[in-house]
Structures are given as structure tokens and as C-alpha cells.
C-alpha positions as a Markdown table, in Angstrom:
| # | Residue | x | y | z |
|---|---|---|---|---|
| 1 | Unk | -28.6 | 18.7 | 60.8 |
| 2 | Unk | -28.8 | 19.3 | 56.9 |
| 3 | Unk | -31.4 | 18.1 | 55.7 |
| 4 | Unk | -32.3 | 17.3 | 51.6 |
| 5 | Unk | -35.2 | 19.4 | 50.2 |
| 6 | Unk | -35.4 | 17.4 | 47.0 |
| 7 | Unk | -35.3 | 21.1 | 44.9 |
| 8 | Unk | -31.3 | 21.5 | 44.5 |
| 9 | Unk | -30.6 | 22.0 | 41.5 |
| 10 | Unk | -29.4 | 19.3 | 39.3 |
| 11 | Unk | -26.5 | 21.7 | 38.0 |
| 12 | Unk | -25.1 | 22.5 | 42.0 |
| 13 | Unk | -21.5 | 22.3 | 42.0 |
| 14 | Unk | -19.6 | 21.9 | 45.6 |
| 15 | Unk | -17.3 | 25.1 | 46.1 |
| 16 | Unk | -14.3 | 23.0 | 46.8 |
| 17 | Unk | -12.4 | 24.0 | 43.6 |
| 18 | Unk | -12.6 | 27.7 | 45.4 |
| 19 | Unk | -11.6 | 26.6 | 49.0 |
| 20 | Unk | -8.6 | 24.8 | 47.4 |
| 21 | Unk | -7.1 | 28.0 | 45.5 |
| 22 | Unk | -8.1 | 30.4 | 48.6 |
| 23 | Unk | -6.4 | 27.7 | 50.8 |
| 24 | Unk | -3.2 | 28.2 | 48.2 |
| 25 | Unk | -3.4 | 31.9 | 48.4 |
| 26 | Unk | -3.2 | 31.4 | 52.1 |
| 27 | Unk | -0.5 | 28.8 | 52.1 |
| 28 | Unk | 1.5 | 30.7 | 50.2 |
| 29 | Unk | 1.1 | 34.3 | 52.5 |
| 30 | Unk | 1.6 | 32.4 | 55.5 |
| 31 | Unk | 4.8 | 30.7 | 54.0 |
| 32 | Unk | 6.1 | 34.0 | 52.9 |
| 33 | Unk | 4.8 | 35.7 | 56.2 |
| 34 | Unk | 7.1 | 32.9 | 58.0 |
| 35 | Unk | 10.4 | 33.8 | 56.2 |
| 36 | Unk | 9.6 | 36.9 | 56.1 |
| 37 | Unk | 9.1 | 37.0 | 60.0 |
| 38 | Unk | 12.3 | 34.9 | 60.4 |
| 39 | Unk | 14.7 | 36.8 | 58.6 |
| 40 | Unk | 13.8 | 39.8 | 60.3 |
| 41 | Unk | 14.1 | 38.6 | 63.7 |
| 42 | Unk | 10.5 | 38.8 | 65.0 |
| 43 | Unk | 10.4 | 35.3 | 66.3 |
| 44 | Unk | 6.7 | 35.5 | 67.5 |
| 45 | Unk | 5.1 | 36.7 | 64.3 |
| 46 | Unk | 7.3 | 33.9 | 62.4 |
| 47 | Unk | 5.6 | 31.4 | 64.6 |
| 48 | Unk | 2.6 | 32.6 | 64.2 |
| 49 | Unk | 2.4 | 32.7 | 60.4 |
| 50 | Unk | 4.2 | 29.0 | 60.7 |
| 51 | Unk | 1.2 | 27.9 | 62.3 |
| 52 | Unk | -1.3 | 29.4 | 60.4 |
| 53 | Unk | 0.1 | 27.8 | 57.5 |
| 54 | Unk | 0.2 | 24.2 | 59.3 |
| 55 | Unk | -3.6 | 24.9 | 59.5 |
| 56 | Unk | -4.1 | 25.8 | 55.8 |
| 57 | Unk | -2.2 | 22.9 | 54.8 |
| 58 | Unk | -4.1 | 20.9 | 57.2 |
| 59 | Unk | -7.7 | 22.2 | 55.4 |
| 60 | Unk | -5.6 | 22.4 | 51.9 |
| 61 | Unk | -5.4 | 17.8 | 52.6 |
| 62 | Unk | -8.5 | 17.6 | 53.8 |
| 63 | Unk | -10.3 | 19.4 | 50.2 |
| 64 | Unk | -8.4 | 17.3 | 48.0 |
| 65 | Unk | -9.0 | 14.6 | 49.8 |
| 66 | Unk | -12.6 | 15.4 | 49.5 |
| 67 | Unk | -11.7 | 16.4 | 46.0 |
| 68 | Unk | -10.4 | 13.0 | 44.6 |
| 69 | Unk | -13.3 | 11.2 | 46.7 |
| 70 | Unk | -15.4 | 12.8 | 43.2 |
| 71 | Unk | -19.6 | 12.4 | 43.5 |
| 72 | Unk | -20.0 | 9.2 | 45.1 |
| 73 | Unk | -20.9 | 10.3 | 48.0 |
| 74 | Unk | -23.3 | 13.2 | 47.1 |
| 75 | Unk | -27.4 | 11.7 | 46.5 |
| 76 | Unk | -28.4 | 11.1 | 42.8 |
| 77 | Unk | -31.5 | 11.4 | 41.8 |
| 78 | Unk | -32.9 | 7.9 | 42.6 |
| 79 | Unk | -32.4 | 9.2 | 45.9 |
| 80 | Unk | -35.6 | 10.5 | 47.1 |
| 81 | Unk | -35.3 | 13.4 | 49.5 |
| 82 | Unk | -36.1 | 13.4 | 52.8 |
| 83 | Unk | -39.2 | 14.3 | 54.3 |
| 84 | Unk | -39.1 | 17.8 | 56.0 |
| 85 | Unk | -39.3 | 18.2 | 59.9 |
| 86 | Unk | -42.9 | 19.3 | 60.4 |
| 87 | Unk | -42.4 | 19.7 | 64.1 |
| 88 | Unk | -40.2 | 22.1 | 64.3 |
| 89 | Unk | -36.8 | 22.3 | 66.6 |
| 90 | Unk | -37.6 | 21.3 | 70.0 |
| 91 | Unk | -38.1 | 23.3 | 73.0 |
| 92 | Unk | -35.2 | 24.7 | 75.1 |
| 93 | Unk | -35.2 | 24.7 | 78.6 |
């Protein structure tokens, strides 16, 4: 569980502007991987890179989803933070 300290800083910026471009990069290699694979003939690679690039576009929705959601959901600063868990994580058995 993630817990608020109350000390972020007020400047923190999420790194979703990063995961989107990285997730581009990857969209685009897997794409090109995929043809690539095709035209070649190697039929498992092509498949593959076709679904690597189903998952990339998968996480490439899911950040600009979270990307057009904007600040709303992130705790302002009449938020107070939460106190910290004094006691520890429990026991395992």
C-alpha cells in the first residue's frame, strides 16, 4: 500500500509523459518487427512482435487515458497526509 508522507514536493510531476513516448518507441519496433518478421517468412517471430505490440498499445490506452483524466485525482494540499504506520508490517507465519 502507498502511503502519503505529506513531504512530496509540491513541484512532482507523474512520469506518464515518458511512459507514453517509450510506449511509442515500442509500438513502433514491434510494428516494424511484425512486418519485418512477416515478409521474411518467420511466422513465429511475426507473432510474437504482433503481440508485443497488442500489449504496448494496450499500456499506450491505458496512459492517455490516465493522461486526459489530468490532476483530479492526485491529493491537493487541503489534503492532509496520512498518518504513518507506526506498527510496522505484520508478522509472517
Amino acid at each position: 500500500m502507498i502511503m502519503r508522507s505529506g513531504n512530496e514536493p509540491v513541484t512532482a510531476r507523474s512520469p506518464l509523459r515518458l511512459r507514453f513516448w517509450l510506449s511509442v518507441w515500442g509500438l513502433v519496433w514491434a510494428v516494424g518487427g511484425t512486418v519485418a518478421f512477416a515478409v521474411i517468412g518467420v511466422r513465429s517471430w511475426a507473432v510474437i512482435c504482433g503481440v508485443l505490440a497488442l500489449v504496448v498499445l494496450a499500456d499506450l490506452v491505458m496512459v492517455v487515458h490516465r493522461m486526459r483524466q489530468g490532476p483530479r485525482y492526485q491529493p491537493g494540499r487541503d489534503v492532509p497526509p496520512y498518518t504513518p504506520d507506526r506498527h510496522g508490517p505484520p508478522p509472517r507465519s
